[in-house]
HTML snippet that shows the backbone in 3Dmol.js (N, CA, C, O; Angstrom):
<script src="https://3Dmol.org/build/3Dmol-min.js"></script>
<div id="view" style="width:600px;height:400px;position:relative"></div>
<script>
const pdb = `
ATOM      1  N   UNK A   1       4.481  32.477 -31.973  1.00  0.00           N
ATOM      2  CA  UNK A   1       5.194  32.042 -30.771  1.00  0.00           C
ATOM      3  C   UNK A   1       4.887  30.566 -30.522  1.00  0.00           C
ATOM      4  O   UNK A   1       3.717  30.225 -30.345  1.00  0.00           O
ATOM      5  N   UNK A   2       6.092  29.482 -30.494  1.00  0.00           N
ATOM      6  CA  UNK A   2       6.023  28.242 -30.109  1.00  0.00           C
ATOM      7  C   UNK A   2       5.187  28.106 -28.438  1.00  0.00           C
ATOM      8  O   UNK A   2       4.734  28.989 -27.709  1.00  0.00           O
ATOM      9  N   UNK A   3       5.230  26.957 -28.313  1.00  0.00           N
ATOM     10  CA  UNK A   3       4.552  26.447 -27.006  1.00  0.00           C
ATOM     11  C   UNK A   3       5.724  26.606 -26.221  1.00  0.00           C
ATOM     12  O   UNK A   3       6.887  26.346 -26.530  1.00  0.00           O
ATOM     13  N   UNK A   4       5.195  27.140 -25.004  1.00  0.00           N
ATOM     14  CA  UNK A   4       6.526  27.708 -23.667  1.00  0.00           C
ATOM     15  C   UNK A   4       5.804  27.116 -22.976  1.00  0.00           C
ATOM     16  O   UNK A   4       4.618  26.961 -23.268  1.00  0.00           O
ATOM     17  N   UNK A   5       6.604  26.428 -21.391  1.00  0.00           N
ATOM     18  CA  UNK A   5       6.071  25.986 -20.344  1.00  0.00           C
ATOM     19  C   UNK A   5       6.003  27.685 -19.589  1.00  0.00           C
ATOM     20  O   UNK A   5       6.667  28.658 -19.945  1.00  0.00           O
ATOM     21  N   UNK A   6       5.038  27.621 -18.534  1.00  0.00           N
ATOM     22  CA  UNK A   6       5.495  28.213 -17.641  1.00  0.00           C
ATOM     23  C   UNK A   6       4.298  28.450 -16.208  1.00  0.00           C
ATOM     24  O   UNK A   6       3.166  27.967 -16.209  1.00  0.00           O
ATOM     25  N   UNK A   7       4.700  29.028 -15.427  1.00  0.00           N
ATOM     26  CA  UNK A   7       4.151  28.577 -14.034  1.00  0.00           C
ATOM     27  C   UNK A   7       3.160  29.258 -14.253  1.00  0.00           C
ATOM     28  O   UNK A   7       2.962  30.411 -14.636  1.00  0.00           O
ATOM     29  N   UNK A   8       1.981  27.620 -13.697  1.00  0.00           N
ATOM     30  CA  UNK A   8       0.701  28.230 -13.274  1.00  0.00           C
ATOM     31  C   UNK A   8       0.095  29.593 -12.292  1.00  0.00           C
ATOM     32  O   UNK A   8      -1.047  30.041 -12.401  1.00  0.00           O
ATOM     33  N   UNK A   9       1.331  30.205 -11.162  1.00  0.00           N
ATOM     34  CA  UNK A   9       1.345  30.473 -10.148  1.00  0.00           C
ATOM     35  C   UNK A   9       1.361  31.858 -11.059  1.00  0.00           C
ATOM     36  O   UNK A   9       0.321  32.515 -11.122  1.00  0.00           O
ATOM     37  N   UNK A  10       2.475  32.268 -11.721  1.00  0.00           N
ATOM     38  CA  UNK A  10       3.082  32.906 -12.330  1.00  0.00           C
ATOM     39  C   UNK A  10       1.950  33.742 -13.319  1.00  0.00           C
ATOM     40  O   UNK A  10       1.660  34.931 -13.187  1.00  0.00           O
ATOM     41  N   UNK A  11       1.254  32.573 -14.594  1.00  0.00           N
ATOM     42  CA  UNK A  11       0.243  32.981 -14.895  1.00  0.00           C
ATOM     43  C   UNK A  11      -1.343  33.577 -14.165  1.00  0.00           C
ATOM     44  O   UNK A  11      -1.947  34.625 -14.397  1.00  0.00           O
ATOM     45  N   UNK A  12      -1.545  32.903 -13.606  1.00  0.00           N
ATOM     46  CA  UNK A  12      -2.575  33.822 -12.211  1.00  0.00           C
ATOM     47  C   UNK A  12      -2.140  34.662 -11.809  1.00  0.00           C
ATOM     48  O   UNK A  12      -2.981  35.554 -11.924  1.00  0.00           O
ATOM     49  N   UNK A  13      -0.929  35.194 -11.166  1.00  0.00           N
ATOM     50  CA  UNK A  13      -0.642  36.494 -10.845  1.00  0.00           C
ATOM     51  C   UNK A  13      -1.023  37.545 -11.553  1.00  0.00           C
ATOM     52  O   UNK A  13      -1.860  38.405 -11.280  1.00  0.00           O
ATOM     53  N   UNK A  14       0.013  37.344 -12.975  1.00  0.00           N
ATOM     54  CA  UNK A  14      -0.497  37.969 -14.337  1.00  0.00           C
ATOM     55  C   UNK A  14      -1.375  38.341 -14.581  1.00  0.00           C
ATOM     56  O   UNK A  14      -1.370  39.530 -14.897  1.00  0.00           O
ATOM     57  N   UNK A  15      -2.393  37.772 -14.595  1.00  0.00           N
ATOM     58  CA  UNK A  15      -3.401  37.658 -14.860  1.00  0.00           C
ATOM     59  C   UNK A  15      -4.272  38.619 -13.832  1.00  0.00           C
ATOM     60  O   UNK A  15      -5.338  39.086 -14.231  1.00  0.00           O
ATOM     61  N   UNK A  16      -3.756  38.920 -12.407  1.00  0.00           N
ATOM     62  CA  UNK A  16      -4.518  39.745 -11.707  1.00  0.00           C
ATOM     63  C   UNK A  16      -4.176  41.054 -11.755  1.00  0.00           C
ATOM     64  O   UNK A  16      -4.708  42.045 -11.254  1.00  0.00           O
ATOM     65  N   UNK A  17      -3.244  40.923 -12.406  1.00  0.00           N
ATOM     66  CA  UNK A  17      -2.070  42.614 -12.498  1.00  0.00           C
ATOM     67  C   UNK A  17      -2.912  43.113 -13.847  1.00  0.00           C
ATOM     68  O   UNK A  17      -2.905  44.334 -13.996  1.00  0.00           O
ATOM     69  N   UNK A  18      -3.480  42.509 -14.636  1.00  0.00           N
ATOM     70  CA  UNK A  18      -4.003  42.634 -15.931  1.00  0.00           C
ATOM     71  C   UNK A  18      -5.244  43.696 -16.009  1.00  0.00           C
ATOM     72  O   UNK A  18      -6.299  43.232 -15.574  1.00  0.00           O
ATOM     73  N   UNK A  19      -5.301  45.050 -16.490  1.00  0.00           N
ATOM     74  CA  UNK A  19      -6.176  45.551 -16.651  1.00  0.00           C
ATOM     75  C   UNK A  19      -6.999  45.247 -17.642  1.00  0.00           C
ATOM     76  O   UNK A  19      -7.999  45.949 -17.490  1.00  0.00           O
ATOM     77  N   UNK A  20      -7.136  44.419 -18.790  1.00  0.00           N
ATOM     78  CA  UNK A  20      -7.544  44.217 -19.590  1.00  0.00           C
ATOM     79  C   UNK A  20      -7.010  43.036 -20.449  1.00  0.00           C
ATOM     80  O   UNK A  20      -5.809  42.765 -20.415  1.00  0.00           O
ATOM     81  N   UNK A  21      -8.024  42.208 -21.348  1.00  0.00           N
ATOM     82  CA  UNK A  21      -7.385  41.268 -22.178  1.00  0.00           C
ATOM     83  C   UNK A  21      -6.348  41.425 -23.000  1.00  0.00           C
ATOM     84  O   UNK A  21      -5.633  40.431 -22.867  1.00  0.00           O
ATOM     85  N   UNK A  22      -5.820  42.294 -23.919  1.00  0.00           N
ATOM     86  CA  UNK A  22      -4.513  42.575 -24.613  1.00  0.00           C
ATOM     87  C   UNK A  22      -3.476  42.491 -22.928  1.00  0.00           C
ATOM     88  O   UNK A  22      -2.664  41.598 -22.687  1.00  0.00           O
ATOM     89  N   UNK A  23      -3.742  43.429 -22.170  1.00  0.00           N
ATOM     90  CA  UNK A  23      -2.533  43.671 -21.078  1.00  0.00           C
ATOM     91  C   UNK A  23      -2.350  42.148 -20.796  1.00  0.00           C
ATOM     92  O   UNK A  23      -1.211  41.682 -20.814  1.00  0.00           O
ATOM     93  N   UNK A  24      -3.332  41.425 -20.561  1.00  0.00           N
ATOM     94  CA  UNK A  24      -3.222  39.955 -19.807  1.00  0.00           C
ATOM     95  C   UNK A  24      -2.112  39.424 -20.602  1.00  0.00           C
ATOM     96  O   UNK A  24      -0.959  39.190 -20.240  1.00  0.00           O
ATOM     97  N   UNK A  25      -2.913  39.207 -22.282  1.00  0.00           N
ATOM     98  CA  UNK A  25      -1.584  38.648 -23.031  1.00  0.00           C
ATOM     99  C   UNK A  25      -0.201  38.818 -23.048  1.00  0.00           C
ATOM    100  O   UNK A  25       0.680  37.962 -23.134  1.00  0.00           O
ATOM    101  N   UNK A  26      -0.107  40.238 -22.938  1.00  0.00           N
ATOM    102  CA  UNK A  26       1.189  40.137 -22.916  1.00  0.00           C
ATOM    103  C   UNK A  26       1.702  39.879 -21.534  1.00  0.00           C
ATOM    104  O   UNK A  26       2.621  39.061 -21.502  1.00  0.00           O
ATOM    105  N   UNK A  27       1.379  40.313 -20.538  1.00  0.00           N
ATOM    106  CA  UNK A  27       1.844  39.872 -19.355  1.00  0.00           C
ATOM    107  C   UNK A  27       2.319  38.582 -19.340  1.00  0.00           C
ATOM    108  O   UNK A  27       3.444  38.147 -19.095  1.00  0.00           O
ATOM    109  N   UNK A  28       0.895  37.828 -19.754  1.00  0.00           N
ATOM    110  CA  UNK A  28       1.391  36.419 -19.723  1.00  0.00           C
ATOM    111  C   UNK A  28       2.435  36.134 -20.741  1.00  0.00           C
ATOM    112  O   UNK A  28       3.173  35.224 -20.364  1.00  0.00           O
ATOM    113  N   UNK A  29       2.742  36.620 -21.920  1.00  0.00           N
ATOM    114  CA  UNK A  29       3.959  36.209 -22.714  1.00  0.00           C
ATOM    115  C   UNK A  29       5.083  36.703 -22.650  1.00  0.00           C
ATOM    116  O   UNK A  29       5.896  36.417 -23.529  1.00  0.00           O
ATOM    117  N   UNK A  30       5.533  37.830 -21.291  1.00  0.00           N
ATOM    118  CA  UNK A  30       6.569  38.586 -20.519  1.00  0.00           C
ATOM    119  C   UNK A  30       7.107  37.476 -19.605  1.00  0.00           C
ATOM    120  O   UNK A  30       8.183  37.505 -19.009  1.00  0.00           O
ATOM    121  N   UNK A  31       6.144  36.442 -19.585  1.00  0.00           N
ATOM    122  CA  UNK A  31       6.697  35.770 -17.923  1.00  0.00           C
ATOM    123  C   UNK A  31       7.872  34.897 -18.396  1.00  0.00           C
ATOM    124  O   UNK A  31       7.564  34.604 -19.551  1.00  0.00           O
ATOM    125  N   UNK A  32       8.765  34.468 -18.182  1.00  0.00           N
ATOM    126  CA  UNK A  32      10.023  33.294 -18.217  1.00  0.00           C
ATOM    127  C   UNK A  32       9.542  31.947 -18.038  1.00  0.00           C
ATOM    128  O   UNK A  32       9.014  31.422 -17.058  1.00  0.00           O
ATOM    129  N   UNK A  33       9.893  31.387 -19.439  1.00  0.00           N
ATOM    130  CA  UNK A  33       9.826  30.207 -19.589  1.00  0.00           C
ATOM    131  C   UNK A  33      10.423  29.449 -18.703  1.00  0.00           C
ATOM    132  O   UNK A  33      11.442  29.861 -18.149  1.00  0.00           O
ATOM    133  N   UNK A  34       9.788  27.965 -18.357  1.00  0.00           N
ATOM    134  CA  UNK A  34      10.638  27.009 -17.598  1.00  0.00           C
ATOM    135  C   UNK A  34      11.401  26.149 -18.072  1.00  0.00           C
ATOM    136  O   UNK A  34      11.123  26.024 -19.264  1.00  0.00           O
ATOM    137  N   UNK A  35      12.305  25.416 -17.746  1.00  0.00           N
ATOM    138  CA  UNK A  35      12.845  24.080 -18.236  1.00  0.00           C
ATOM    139  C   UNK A  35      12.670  23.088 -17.582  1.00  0.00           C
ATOM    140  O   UNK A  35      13.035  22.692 -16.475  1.00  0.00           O
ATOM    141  N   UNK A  36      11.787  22.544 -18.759  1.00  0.00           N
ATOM    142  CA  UNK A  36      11.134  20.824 -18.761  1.00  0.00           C
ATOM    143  C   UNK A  36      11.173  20.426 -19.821  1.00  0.00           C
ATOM    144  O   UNK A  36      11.367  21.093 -20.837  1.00  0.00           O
ATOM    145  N   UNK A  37      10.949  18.981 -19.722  1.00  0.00           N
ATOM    146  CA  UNK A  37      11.481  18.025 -20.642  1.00  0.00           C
ATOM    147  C   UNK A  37      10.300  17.518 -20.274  1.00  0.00           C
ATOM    148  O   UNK A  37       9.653  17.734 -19.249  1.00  0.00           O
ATOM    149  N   UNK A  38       9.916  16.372 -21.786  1.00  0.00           N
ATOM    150  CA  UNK A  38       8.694  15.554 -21.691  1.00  0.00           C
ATOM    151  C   UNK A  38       8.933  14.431 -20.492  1.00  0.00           C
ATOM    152  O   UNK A  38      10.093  14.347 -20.087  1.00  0.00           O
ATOM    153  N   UNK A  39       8.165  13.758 -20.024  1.00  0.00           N
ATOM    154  CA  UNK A  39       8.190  12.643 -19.217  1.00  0.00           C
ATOM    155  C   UNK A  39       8.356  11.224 -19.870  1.00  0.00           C
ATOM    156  O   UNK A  39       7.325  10.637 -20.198  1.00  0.00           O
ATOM    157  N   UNK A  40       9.141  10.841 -20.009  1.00  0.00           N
ATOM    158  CA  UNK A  40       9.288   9.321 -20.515  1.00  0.00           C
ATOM    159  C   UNK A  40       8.945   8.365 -19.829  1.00  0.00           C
ATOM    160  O   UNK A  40       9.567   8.251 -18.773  1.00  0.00           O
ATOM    161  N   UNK A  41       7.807   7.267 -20.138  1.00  0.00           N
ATOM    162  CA  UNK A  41       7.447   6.668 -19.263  1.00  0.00           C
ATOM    163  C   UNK A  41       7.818   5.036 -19.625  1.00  0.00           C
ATOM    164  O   UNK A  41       8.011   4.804 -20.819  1.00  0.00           O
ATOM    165  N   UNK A  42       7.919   4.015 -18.770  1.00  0.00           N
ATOM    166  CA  UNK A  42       8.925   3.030 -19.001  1.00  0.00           C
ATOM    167  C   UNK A  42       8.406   1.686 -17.794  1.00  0.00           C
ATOM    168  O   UNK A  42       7.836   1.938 -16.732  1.00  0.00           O
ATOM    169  N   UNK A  43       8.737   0.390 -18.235  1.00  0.00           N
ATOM    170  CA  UNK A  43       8.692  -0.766 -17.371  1.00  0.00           C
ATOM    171  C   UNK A  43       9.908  -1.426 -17.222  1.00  0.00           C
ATOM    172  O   UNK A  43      10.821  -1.329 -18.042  1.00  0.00           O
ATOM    173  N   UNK A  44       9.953  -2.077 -16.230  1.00  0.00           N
ATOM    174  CA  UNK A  44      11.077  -2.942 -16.242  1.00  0.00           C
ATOM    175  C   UNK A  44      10.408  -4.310 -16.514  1.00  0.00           C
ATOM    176  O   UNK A  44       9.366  -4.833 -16.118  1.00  0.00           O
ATOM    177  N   UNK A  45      11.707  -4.800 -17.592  1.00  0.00           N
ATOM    178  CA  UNK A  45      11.684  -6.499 -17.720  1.00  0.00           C
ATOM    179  C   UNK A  45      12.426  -7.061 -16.601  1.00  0.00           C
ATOM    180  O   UNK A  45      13.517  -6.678 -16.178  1.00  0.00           O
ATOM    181  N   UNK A  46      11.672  -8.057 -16.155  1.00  0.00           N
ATOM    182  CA  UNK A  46      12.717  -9.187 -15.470  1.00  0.00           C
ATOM    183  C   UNK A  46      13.232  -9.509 -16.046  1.00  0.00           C
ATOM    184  O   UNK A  46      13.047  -9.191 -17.221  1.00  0.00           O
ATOM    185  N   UNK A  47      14.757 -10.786 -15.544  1.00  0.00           N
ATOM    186  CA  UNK A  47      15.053 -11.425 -16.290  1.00  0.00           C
ATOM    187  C   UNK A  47      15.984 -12.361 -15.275  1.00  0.00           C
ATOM    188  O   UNK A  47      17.033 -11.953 -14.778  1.00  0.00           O
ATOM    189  N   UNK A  48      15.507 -13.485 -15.084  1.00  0.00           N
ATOM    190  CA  UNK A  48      15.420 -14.107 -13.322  1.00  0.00           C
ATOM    191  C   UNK A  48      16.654 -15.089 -13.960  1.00  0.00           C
ATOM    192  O   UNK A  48      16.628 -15.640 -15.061  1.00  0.00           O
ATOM    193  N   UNK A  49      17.516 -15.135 -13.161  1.00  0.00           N
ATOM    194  CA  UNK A  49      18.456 -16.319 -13.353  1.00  0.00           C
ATOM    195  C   UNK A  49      17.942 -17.006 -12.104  1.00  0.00           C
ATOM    196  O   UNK A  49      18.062 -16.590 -10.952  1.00  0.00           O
ATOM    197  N   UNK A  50      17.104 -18.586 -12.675  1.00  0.00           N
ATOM    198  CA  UNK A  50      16.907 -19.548 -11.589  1.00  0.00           C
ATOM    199  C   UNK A  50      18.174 -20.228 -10.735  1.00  0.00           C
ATOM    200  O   UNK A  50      18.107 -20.529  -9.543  1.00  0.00           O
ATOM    201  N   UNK A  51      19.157 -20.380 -11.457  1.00  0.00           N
ATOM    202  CA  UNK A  51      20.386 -20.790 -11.107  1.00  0.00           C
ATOM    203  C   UNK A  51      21.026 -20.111 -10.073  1.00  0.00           C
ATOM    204  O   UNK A  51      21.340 -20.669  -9.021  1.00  0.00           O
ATOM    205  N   UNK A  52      21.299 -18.576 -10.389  1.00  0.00           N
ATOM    206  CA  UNK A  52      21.893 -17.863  -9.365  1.00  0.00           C
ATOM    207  C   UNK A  52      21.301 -16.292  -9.293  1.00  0.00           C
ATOM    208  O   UNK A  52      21.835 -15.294  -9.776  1.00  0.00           O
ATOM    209  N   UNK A  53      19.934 -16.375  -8.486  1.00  0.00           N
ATOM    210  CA  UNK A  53      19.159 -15.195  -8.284  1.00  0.00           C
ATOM    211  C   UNK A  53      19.772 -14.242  -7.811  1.00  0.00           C
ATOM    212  O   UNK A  53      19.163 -13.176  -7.723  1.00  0.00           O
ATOM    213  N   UNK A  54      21.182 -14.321  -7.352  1.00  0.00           N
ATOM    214  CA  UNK A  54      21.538 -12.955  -7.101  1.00  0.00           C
ATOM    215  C   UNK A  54      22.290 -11.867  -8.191  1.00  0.00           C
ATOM    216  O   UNK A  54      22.534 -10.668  -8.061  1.00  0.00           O
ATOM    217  N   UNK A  55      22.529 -12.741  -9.241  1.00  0.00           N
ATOM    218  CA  UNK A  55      22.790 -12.395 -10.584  1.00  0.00           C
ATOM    219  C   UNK A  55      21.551 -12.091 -11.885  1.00  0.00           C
ATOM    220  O   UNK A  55      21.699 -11.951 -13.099  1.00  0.00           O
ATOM    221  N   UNK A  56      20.207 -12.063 -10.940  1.00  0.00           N
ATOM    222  CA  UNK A  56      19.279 -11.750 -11.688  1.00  0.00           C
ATOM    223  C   UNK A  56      19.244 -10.169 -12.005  1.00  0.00           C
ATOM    224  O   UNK A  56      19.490  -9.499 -11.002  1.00  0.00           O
ATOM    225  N   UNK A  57      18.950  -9.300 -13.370  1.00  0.00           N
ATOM    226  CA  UNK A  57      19.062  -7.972 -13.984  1.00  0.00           C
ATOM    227  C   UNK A  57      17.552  -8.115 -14.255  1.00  0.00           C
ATOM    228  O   UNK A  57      16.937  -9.179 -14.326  1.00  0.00           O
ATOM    229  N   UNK A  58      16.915  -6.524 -14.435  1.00  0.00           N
ATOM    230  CA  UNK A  58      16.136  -5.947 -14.978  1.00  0.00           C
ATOM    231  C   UNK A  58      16.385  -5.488 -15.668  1.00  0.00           C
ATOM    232  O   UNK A  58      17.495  -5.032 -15.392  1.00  0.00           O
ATOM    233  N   UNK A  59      15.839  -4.918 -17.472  1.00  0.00           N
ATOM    234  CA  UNK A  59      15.829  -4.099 -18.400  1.00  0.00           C
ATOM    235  C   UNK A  59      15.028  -3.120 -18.224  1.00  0.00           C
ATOM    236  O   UNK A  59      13.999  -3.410 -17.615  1.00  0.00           O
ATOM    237  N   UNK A  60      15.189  -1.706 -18.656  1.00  0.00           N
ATOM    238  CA  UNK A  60      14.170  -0.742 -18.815  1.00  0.00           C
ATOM    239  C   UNK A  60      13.860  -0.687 -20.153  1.00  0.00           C
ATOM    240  O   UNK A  60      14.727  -0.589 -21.022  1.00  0.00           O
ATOM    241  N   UNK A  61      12.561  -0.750 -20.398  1.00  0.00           N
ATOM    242  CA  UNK A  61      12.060  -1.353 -21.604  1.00  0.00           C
ATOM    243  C   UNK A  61      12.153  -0.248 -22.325  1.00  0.00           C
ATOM    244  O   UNK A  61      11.574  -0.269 -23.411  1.00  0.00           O
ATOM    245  N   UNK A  62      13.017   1.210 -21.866  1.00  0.00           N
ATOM    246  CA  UNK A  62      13.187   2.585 -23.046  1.00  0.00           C
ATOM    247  C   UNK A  62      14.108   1.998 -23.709  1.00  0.00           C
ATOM    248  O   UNK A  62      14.078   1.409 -24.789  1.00  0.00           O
ATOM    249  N   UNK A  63      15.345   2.307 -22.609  1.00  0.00           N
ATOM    250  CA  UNK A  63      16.690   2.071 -23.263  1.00  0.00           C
ATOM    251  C   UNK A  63      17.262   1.192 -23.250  1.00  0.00           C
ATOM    252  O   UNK A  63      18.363   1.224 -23.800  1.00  0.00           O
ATOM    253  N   UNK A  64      16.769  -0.110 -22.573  1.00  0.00           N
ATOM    254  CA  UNK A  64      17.330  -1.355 -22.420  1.00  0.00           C
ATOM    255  C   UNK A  64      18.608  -1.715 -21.738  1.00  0.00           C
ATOM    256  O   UNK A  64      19.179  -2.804 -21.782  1.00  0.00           O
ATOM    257  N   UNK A  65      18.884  -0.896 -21.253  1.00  0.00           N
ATOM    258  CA  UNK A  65      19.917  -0.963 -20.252  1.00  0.00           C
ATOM    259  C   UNK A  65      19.672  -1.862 -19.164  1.00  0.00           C
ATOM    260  O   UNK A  65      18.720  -1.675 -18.406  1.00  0.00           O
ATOM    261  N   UNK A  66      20.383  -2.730 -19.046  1.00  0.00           N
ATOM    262  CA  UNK A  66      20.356  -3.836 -17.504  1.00  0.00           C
ATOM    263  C   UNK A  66      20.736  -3.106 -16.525  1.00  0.00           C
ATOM    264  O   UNK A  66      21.484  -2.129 -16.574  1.00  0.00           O
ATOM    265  N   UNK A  67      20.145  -3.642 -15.478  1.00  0.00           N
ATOM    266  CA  UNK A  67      20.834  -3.186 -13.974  1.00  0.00           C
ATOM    267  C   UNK A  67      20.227  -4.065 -12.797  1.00  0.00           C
ATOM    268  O   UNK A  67      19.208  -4.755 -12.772  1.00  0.00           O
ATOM    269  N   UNK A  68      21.203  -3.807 -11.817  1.00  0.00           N
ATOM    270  CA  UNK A  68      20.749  -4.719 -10.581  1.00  0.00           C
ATOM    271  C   UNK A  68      19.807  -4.239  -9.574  1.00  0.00           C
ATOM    272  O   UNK A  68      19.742  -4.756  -8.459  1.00  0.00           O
ATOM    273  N   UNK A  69      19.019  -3.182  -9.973  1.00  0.00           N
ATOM    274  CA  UNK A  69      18.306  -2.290  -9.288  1.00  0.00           C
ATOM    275  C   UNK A  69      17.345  -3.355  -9.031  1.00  0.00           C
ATOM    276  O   UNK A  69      17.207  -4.453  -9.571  1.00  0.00           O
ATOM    277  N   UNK A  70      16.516  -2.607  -7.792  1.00  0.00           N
ATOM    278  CA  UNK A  70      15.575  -3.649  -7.523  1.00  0.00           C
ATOM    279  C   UNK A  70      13.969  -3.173  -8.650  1.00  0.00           C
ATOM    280  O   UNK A  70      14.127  -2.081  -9.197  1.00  0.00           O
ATOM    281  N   UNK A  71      12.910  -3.708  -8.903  1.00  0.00           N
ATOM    282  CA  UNK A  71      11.988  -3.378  -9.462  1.00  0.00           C
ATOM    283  C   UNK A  71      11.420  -2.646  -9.242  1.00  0.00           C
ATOM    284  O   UNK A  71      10.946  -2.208 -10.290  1.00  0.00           O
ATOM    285  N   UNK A  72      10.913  -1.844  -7.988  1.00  0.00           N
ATOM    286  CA  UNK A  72      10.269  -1.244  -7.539  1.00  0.00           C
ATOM    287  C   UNK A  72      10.821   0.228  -7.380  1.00  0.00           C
ATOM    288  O   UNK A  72      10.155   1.214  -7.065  1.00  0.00           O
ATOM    289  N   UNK A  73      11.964   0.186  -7.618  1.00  0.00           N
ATOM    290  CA  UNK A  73      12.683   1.857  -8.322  1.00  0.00           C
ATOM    291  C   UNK A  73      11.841   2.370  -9.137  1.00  0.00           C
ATOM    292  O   UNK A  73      11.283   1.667  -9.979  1.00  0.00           O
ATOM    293  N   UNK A  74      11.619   3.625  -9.027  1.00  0.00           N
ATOM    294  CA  UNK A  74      10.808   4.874  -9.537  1.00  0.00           C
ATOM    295  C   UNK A  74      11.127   5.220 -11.297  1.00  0.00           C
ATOM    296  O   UNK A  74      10.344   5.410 -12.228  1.00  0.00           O
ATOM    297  N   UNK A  75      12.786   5.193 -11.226  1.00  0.00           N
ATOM    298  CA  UNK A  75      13.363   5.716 -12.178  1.00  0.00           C
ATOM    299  C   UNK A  75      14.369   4.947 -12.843  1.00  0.00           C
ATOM    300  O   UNK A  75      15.061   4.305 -12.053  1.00  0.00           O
ATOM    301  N   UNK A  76      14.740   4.777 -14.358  1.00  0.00           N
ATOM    302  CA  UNK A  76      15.767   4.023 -14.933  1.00  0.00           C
ATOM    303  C   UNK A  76      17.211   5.344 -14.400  1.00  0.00           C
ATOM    304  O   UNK A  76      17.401   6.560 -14.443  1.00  0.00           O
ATOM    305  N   UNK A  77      17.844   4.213 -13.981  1.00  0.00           N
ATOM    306  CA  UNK A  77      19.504   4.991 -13.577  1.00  0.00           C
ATOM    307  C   UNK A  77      20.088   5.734 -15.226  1.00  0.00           C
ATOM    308  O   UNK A  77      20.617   6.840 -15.337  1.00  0.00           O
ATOM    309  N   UNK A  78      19.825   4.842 -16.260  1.00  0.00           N
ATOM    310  CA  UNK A  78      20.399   5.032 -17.337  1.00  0.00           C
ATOM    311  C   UNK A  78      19.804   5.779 -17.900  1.00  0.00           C
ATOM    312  O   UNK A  78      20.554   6.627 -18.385  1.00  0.00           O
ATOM    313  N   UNK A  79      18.337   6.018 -18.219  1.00  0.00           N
ATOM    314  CA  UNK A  79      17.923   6.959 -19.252  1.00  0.00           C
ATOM    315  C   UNK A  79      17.296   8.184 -18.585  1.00  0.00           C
ATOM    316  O   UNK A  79      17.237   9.312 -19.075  1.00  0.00           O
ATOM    317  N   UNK A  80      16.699   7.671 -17.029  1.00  0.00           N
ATOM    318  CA  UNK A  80      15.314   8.217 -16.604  1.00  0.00           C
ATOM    319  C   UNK A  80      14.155   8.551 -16.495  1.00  0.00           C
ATOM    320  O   UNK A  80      13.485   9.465 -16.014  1.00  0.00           O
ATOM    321  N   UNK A  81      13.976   7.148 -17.321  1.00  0.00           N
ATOM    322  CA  UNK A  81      12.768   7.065 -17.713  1.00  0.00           C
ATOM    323  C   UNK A  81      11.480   6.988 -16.410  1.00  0.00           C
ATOM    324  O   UNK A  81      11.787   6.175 -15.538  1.00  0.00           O
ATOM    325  N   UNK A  82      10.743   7.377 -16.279  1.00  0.00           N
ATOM    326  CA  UNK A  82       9.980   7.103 -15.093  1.00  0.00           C
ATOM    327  C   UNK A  82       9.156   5.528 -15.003  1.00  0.00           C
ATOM    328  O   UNK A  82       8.665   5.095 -16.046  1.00  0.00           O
ATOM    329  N   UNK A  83       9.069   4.927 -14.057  1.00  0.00           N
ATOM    330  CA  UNK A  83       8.814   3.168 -14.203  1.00  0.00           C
ATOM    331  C   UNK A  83       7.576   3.547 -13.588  1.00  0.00           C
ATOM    332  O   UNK A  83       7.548   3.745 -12.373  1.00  0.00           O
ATOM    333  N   UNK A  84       6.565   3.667 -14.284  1.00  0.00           N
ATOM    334  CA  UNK A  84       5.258   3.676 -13.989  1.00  0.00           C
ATOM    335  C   UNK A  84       4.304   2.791 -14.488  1.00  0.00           C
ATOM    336  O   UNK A  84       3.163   2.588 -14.075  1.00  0.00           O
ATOM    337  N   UNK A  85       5.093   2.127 -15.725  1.00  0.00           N
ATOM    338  CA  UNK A  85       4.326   0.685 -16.201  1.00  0.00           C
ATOM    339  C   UNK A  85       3.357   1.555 -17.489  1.00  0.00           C
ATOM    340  O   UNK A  85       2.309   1.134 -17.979  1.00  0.00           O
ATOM    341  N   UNK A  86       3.959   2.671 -17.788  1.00  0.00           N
ATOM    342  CA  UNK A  86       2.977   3.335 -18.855  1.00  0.00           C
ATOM    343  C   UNK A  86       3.753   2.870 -20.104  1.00  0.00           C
ATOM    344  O   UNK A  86       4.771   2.186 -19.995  1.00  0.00           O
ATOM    345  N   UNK A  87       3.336   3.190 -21.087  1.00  0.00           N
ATOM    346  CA  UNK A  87       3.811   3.511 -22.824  1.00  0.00           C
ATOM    347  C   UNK A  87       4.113   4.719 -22.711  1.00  0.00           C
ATOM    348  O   UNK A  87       3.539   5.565 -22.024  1.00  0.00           O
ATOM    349  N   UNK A  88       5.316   4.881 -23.595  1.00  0.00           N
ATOM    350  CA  UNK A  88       5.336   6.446 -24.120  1.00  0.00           C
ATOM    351  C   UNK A  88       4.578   6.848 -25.053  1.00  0.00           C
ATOM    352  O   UNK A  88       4.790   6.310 -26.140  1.00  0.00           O
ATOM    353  N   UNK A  89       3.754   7.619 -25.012  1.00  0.00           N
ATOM    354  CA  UNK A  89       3.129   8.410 -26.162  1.00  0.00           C
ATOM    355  C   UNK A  89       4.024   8.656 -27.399  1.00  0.00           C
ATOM    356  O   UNK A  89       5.224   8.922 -27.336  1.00  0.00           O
ATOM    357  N   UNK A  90       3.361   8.549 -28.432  1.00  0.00           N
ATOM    358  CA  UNK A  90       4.499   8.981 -29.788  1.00  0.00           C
ATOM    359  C   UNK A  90       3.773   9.403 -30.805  1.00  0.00           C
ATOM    360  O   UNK A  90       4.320   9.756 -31.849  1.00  0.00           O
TER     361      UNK A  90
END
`;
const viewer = $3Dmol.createViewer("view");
viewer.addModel(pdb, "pdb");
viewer.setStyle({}, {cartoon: {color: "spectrum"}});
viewer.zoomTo();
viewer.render();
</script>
């Protein structure tokens, strides 16, 4: 069996319903997987037009997509990457 997400909440329950270690296992491998996706983590580039700052764009350094978002946005509009100033793991 591959790696499944699934709720911590979910597994503790399980786990109390469990008369024994075999019962636990399977309990716990009865429960429904979740859907998640890895976290992509991401910075924005400036990229300042001195000339006419209101035409200044940021890049998200995943997908490189420009936008007029301000910097301090959480999330790339385009990929969704999360802007936490991390690396992605690879």
């Amino acid at each position: 069996m591959g790696d499944v997400l699934i709720s911590k909440a979910a597994a503790i329950d399980a786990l109390k319903r469990a008369a024994y270690w075999q019962d636990a296992e399977r309990k716990i491998a009865e429960l429904p997987a979740v859907d998640a996706a890895p976290v992509v983590h991401g910075y924005w580039i400036n990229h300042i037009d001195d000339l006419f700052p209101e035409d200044s764009m940021i890049e998200c350094s995943e997908c490189h997509e420009y936008t007029h978002l301000l910097p301090d946005d959480n999330y790339c509009p385009n990929c969704g990457a999360k802007m936490d100033g991390r690396e992605t793991d690879e």
